[in-house]
Backbone as a printed PyTorch tensor [residue, N CA C, xyz], in Angstrom:
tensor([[[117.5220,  99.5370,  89.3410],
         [117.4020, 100.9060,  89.8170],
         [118.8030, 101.4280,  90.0660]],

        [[119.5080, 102.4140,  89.5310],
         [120.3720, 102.7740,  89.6240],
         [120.6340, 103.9960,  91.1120]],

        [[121.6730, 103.5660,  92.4040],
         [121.1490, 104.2370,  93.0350],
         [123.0460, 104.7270,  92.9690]],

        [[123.1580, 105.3860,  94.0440],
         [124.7840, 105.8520,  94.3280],
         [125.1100, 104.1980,  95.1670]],

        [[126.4600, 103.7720,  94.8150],
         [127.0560, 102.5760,  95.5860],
         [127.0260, 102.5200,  96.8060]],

        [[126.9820, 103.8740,  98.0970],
         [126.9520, 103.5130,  98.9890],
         [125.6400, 103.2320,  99.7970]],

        [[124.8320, 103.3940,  99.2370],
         [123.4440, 103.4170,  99.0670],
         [122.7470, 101.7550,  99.2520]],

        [[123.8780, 101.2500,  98.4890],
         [123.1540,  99.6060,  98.0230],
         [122.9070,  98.5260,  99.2420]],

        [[123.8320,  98.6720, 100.4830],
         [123.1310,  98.0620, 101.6470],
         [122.0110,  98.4970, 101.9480]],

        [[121.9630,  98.9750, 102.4130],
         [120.1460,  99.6120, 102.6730],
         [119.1910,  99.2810, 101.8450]],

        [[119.3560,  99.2950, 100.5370],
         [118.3850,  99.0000, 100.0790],
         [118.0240,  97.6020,  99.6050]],

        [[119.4050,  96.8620,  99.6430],
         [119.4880,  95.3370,  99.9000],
         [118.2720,  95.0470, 101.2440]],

        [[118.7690,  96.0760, 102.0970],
         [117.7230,  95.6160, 103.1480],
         [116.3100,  95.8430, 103.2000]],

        [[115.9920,  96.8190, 102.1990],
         [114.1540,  97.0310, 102.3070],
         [114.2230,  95.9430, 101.1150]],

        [[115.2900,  95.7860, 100.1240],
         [114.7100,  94.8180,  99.3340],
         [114.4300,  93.0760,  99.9300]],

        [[114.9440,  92.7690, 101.0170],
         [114.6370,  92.0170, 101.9730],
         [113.4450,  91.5440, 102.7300]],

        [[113.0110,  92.7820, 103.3540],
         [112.2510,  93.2890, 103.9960],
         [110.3570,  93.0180, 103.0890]],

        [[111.1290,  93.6780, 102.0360],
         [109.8470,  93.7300, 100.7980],
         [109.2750,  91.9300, 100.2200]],

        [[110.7760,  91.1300, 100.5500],
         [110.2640,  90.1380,  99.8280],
         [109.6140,  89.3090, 101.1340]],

        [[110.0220,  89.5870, 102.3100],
         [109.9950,  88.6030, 103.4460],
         [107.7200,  89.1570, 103.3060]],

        [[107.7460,  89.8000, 102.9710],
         [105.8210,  90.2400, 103.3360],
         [105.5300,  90.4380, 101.7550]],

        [[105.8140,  89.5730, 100.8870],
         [105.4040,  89.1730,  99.5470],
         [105.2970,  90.7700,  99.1500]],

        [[105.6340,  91.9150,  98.9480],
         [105.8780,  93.1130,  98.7830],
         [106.7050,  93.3950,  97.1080]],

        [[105.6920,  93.3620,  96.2560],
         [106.8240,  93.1790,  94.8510],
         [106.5620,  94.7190,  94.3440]],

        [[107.4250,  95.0930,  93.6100],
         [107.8870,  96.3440,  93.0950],
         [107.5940,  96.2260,  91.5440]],

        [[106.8070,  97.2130,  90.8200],
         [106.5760,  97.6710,  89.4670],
         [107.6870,  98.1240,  89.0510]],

        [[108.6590,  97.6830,  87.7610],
         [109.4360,  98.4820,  87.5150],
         [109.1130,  99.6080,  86.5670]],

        [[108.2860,  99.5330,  86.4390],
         [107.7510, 100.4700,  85.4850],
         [106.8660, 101.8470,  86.0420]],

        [[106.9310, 101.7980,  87.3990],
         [106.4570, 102.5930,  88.7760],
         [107.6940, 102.8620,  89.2700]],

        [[108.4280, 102.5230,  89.2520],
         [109.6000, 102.6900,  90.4440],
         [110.8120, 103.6100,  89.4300]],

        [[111.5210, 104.2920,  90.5720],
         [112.8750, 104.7360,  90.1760],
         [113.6030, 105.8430,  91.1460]],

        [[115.0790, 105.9490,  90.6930],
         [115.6380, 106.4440,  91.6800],
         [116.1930, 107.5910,  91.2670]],

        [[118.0270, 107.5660,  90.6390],
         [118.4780, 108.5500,  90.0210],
         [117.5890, 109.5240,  89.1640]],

        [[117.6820, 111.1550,  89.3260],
         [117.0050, 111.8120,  88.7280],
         [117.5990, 112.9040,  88.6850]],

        [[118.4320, 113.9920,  88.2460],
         [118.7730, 114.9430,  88.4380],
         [118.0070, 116.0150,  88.4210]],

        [[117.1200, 116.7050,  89.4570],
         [116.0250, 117.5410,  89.3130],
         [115.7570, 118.1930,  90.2480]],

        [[115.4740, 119.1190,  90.4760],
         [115.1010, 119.9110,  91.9090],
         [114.4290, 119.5000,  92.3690]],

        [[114.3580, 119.6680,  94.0000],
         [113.3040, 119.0630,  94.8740],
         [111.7550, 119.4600,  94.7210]],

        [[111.0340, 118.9530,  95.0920],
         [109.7470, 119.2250,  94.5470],
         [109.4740, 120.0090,  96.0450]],

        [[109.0110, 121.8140,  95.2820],
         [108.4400, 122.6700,  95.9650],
         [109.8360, 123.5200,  96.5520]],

        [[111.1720, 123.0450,  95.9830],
         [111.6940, 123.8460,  96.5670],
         [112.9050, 124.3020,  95.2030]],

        [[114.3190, 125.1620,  95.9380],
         [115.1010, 125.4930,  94.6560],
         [116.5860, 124.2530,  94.6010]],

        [[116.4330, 123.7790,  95.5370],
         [118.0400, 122.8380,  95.9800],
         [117.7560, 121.3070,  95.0260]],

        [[118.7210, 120.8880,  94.9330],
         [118.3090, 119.5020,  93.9580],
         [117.9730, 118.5810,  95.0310]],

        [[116.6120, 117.6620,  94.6530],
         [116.5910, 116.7940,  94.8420],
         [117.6180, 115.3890,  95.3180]],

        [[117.4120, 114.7870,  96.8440],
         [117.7870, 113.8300,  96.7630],
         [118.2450, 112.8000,  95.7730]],

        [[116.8770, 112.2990,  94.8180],
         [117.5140, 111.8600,  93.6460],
         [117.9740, 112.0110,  92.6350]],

        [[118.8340, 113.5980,  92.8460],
         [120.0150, 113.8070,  92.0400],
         [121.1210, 113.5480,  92.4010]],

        [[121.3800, 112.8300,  93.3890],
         [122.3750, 111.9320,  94.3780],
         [122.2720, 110.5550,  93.9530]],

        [[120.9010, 110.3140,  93.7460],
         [121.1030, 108.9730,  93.6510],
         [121.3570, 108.1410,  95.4000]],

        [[120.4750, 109.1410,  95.9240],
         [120.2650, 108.3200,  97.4820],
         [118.4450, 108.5010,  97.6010]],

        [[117.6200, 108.5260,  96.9240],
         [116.1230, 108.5670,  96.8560],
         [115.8760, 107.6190,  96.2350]],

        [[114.3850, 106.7840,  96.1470],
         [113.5260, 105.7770,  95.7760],
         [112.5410, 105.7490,  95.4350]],

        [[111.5540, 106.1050,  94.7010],
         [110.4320, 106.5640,  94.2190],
         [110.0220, 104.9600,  94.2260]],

        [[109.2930, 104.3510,  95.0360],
         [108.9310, 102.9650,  94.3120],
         [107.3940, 102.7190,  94.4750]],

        [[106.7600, 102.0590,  93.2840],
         [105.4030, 101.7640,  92.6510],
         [104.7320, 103.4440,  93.3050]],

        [[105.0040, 104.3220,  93.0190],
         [104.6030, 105.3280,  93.0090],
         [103.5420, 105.9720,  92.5510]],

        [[102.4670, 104.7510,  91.4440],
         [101.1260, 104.9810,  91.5610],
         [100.4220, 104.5440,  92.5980]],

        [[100.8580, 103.4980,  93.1970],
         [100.1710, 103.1460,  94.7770],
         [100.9680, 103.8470,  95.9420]],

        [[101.7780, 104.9530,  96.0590],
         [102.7860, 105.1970,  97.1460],
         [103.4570, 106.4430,  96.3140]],

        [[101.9150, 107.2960,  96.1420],
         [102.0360, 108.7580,  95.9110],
         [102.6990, 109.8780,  96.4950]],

        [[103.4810, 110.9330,  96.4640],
         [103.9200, 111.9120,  96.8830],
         [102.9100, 112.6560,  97.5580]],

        [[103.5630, 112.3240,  98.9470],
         [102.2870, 113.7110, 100.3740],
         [103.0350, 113.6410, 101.0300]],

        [[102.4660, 114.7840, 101.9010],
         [102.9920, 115.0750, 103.6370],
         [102.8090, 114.2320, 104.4730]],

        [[101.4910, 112.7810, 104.4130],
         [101.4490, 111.9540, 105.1440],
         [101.4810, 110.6270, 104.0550]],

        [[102.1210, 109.7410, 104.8810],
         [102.5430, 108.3990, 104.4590],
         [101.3360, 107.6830, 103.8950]],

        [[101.1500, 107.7830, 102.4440],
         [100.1850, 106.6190, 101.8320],
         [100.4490, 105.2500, 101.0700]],

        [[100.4470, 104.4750, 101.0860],
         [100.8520, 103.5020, 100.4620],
         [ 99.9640, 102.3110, 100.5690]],

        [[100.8070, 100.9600,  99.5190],
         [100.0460,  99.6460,  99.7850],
         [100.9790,  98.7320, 100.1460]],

        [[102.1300,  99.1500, 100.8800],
         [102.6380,  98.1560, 101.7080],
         [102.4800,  97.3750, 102.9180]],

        [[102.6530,  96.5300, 103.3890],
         [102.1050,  95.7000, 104.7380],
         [102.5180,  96.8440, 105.8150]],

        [[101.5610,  97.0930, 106.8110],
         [102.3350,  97.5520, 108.6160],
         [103.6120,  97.0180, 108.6130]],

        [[103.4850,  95.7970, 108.6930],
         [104.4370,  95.1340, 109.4850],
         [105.7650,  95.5020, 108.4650]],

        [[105.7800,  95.6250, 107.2720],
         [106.9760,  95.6940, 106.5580],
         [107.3970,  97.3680, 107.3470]],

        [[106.6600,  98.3090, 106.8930],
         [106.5040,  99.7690, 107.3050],
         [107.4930, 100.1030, 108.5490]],

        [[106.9970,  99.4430, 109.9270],
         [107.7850,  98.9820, 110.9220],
         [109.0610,  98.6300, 110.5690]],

        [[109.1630,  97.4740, 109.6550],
         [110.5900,  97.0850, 110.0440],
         [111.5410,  98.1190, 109.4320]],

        [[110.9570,  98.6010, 107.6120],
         [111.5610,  99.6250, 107.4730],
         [111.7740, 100.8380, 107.8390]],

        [[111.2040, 101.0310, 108.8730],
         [111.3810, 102.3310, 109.7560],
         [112.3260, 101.7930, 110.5660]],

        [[112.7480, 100.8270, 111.1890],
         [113.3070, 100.4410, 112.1200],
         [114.8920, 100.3010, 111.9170]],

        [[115.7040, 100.4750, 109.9680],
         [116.2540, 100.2020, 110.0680],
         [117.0230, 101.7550, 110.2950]],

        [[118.9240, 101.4850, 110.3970],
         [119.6050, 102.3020, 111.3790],
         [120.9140, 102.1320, 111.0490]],

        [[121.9770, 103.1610, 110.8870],
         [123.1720, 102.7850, 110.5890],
         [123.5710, 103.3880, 112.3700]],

        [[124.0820, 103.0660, 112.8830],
         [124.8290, 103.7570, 113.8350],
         [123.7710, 104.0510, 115.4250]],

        [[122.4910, 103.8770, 114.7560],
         [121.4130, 104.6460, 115.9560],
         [120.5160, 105.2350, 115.1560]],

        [[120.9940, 105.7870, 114.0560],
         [120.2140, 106.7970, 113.0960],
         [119.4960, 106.2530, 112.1670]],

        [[118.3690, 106.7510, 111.9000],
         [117.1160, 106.2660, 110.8920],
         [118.2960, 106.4090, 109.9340]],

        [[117.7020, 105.8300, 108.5170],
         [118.8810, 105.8970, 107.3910],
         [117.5690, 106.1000, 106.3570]],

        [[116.0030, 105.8330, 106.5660],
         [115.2060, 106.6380, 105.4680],
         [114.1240, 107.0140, 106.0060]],

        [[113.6810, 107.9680, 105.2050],
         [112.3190, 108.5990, 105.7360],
         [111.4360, 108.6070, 104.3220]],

        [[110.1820, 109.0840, 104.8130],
         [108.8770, 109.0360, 103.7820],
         [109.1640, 110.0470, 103.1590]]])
């Protein structure tokens, strides 16, 4: 998945996170870089930065509320992580 370099701790860490609760990723579902406007609006998209994650995205569809088939417990930890104090991703 090609993301921006400063990007790659973090996601070292959900990729962590993902393996510690047997959590495996479709690559053929997943992706990041995209140069494209945000969906519903006129500004580009996050993943025209290359700081967004689209992953297995037929099970972990685009909404206003969080759907997916990942474990709680992973959910938690990845909410939990933090550079400084500060969340570093959201849904």
């Amino acid at each position: 998945i090609t993301v921006d370099r400063v990007t790659v701790p973090i996601w070292r860490a959900v990729e962590a996170i993902w393996a510690k609760h047997n959590y495996t990723i479709r690559r053929a579902d997943t992706g990041a870089y995209n140069c494209r406007q945000i969906t519903g609006g006129s500004g580009y998209s996050l993943h025209a930065y290359g700081i967004a994650v689209d992953h297995n995205w037929q099970s972990n569809p685009y909404s206003s509320r969080l759907i997916t088939d990942m474990p709680p417990a992973a959910i938690r930890e990845i909410e939990a992580l933090n550079v400084n104090g500060q969340p570093v991703l959201r849904w």
